[in-house]
Structures are given as C-alpha cells and as structure tokens.
VOTOR-959155 format. One line per 3 residues: their letters; for each residue x, y, z of C-alpha. Coordinates in pm, whole numbers, plus 50000, padded with zeros to 5 digits. Example, Ala and Ser with C-alpha at 12.3 -4.5 7.8 and 13.67 -1.06 7.14 Angstrom:
<atoms>
AS	51230 49550 50780 ~ 51367 49894 50714 $
</atoms>
This chain:
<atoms>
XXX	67852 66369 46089 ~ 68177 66266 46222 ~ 68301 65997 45894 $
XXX	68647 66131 45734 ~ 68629 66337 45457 ~ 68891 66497 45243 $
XXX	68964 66816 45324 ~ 68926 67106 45007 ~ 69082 67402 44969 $
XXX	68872 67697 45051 ~ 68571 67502 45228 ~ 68479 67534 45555 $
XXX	68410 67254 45832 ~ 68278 67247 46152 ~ 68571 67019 46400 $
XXX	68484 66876 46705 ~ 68603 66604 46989 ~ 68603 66575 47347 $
XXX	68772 66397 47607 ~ 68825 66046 47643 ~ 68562 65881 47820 $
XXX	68360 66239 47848 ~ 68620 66371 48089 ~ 68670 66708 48175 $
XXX	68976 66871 47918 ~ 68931 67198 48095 ~ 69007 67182 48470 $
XXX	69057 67505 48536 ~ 69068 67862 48354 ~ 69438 67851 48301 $
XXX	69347 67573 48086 ~ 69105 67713 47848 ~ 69360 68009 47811 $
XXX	69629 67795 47706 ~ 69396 67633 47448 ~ 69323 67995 47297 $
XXX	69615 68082 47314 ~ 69726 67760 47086 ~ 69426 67843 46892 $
XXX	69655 68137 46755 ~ 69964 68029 46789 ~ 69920 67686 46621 $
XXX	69755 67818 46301 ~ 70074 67897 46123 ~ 70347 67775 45930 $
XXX	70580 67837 46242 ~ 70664 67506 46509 ~ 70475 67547 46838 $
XXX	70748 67609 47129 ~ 70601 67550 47429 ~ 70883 67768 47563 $
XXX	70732 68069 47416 ~ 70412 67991 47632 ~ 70536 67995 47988 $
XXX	70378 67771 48256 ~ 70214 67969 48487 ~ 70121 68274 48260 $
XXX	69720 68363 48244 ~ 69492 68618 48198 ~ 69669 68912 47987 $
XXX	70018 68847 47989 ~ 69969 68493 47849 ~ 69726 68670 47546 $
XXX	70033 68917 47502 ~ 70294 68708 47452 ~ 70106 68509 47246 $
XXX	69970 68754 47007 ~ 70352 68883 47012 ~ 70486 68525 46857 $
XXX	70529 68494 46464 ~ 70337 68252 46386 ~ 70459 68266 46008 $
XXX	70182 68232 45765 ~ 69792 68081 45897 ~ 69666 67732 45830 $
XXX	69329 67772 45804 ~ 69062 68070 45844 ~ 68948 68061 46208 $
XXX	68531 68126 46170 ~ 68399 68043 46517 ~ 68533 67847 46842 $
XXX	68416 67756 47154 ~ 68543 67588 47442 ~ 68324 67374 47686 $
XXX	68415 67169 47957 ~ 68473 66881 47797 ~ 68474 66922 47473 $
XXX	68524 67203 47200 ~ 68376 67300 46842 ~ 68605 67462 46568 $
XXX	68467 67608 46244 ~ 68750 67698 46009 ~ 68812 67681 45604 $
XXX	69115 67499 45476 ~ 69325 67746 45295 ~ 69541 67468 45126 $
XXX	69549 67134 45079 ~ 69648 66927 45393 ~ 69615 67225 45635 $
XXX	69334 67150 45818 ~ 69501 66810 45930 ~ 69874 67003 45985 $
XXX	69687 67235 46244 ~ 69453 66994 46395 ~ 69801 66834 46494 $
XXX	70008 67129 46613 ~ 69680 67195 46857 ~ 69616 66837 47021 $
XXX	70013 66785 47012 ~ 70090 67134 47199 ~ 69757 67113 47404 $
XXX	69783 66740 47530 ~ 70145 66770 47606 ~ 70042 67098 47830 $
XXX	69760 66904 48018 ~ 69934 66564 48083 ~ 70244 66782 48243 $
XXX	70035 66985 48423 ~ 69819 66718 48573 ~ 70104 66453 48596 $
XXX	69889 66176 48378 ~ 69952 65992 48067 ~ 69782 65861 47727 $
XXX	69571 66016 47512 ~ 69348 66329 47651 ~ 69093 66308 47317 $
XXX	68850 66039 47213 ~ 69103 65959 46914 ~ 69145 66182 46644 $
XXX	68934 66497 46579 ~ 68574 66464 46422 ~ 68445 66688 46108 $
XXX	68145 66814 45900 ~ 68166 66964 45581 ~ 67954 67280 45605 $
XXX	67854 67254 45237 ~ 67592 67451 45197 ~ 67467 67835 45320 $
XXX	67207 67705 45533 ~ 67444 67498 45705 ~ 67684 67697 45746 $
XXX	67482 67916 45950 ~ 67314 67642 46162 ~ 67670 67557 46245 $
XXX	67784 67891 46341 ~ 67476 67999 46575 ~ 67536 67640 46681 $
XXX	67859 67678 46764 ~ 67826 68030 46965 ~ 67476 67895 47146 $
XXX	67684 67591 47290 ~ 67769 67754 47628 ~ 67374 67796 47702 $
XXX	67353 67400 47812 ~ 67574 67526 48107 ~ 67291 67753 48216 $
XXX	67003 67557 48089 ~ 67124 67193 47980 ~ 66821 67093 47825 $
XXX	66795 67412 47609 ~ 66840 67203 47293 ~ 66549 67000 47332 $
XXX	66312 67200 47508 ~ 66409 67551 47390 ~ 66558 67881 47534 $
XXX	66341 67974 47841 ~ 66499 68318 47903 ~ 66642 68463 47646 $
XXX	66779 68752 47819 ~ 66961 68554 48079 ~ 67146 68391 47799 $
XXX	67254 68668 47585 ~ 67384 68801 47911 ~ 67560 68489 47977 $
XXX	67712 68419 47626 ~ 67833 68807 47635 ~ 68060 68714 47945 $
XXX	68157 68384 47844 ~ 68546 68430 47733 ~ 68604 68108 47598 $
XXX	68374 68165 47246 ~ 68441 68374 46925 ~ 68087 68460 47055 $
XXX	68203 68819 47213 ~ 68453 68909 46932 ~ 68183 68928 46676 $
XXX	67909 69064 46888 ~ 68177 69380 46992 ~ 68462 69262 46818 $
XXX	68737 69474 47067 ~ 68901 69174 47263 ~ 69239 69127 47195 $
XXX	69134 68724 47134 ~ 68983 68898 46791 ~ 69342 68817 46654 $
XXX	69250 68437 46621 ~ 68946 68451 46420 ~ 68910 68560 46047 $
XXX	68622 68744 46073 ~ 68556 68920 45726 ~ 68575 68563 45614 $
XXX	68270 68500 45782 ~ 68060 68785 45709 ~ 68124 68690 45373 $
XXX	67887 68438 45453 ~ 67631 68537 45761 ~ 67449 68895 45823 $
XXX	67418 69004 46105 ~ 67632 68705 46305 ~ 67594 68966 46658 $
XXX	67241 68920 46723 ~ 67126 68681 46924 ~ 66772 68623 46801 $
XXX	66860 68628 46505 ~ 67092 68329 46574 ~ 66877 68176 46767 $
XXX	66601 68188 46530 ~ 66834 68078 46268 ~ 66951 67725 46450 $
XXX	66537 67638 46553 ~ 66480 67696 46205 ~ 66717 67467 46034 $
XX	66606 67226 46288 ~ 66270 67191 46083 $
</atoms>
C-alpha cells in the first residue's frame, strides 16, 4: 500500500521509497552512515545542522558526534530500519499529530542535500515523496517487522522472496553483519546505533523479535 493516509497519534507505519528511476541512493558506506546517523539526529524537535555532521567523518567518530547532538525531544518511535541500496524501509509510530510528516522532511531534506553535494548533481534523489502502510493490526505488524529485517537477504539470494530461503544459516550469518538494519540491535542489542530505535516500544508488540526462524516463519506465514 503506498495511497496517503492520515497519520494518528500512537500508530505505527511501515515508510518506504527509493531512488528516482531505481538508482542507487547509497554509493558508498559513508553514505549509509550519514543516513543513520540522520536517522537519530532528525527525529527531534531540534533543526538538523549539517555543520554538526562533518563531511568526511565515518565509522565511529561520525556515530559519536552524532549520538553527542541534542536532538531536543523525538518525533516518532523508531521500531525497525533498514537500508538497501536503493531504497530503505522505516517502521516508526507517530507520537503526535503531524510528526511523522515533520521527520520524514528533516531526513530527505538533510539526506538529499548531503548526496547532491557530495556527488555534484541536482533534482530530486527520491521517487517523490515517501510511501506508507498503516500497520493496523498485530499480524501485520509483525509481517512488517520480520519483513523489514529479512530485506538484506535479496542481496545474497535475490529471489529469496519468491522461491524461499535456501540456507538459512548463511543468512542469519549475513543479516548479523549487516550494519545498516535495526536487525543487530535487537538480536544483541550492544551497538551504539541502539540509540535510534525505541525498542521496548516494540517488544510491546513482538516476542521474541531476535530469532531468526522465528521471523522467518512469521513473514511465510502471513504470506498465506
């Protein structure tokens, strides 16, 4: 589902675009740690200063800085995230009216302004503006969030959606080093990129999120 919908107060939805004509959004992995680090820095009441994040930074002294910036008060409750190539899937719950849409902003103004420097280009970097599902109902919910943390699979086995996991082990391996997913932070949950998600929130909501059968068991079956 990608039609708009209002927003609610204290419901969740699954966001999602990608880039403009399917083009790569993350060149390189100083990219997808600038995005993270907007992830955080964005969802607050605080402006974005682009000054704060210096050009060049990666790896641990970008997260440190970052997680050293007041913010103010969050946006939005940060479930699940992951970053792909060209494209990335939020899950978050709307704390107050009009968040949702206030921090969707901050993050595709901060992060497009970023890129287009970076890569001397102009125009837009998304296919127009962001795309989102309510997750309305338990069952959903948790189709969305195994979803969501299965994603980087299709970069091992890119037909794993349709024709299923063939090793299982080989993916939990993968998905346990793949940095750019809330994947790791709830399966050991001592990153320092912890900071961005609101992780009781979730567990309000799914048992035993770590476990990778039992996610993937949980997105085949709300296939049916």
């Amino acid at each position: 589902m990608g039609n708009r919908i209002n927003f609610a107060q204290n419901e969740t939805y699954h966001l999602y675009n990608r880039g403009t004509d399917k083009r790569k959004i993350f060149s390189a992995r100083s990219d997808y740690e600038r995005f993270t680090a907007l992830l955080y820095v964005g969802n607050g009441t605080e402006p974005v200063r682009l000054e704060n994040l210096r050009r060049g930074e990666q790896g641990p002294t970008l997260l440190k800085r970052t997680l050293a910036i007041d913010r103010g008060d969050t946006l939005v409750d940060i479930l699940a995230y992951c970053l792909m190539p060209n494209h990335f899937h939020l899950l978050v719950r709307e704390k107050t009216e009009g968040n949702i849409s206030l921090f969707m902003q901050k993050l595709m103004t901060a992060y497009t302004m970023y890129f287009n420097t970076k890569y001397d280009r102009v125009g837009t970097l998304m296919q127009g503006k962001f795309k989102a599902s309510h997750a309305d109902t338990d069952r959903y919910f948790k189709y969305l969030f195994s979803y969501i943390h299965l994603n980087p699979v299709k970069l091992i086995e890119p037909t794993w959606k349709e024709s299923g996991i063939k090793d299982r082990r080989e993916a939990k391996q993968y998905l346990m080093r793949y940095p750019y997913s809330s994947y790791v932070d709830y399966a050991i949950g001592t990153r320092p990129e912890g900071a961005i998600i609101s992780k009781e929130v979730a567990l309000e909501y799914v048992e035993r999120p770590t476990d990778f059968e039992t996610s993937m068991e949980d997105w085949l079956k709300n296939q049916d």
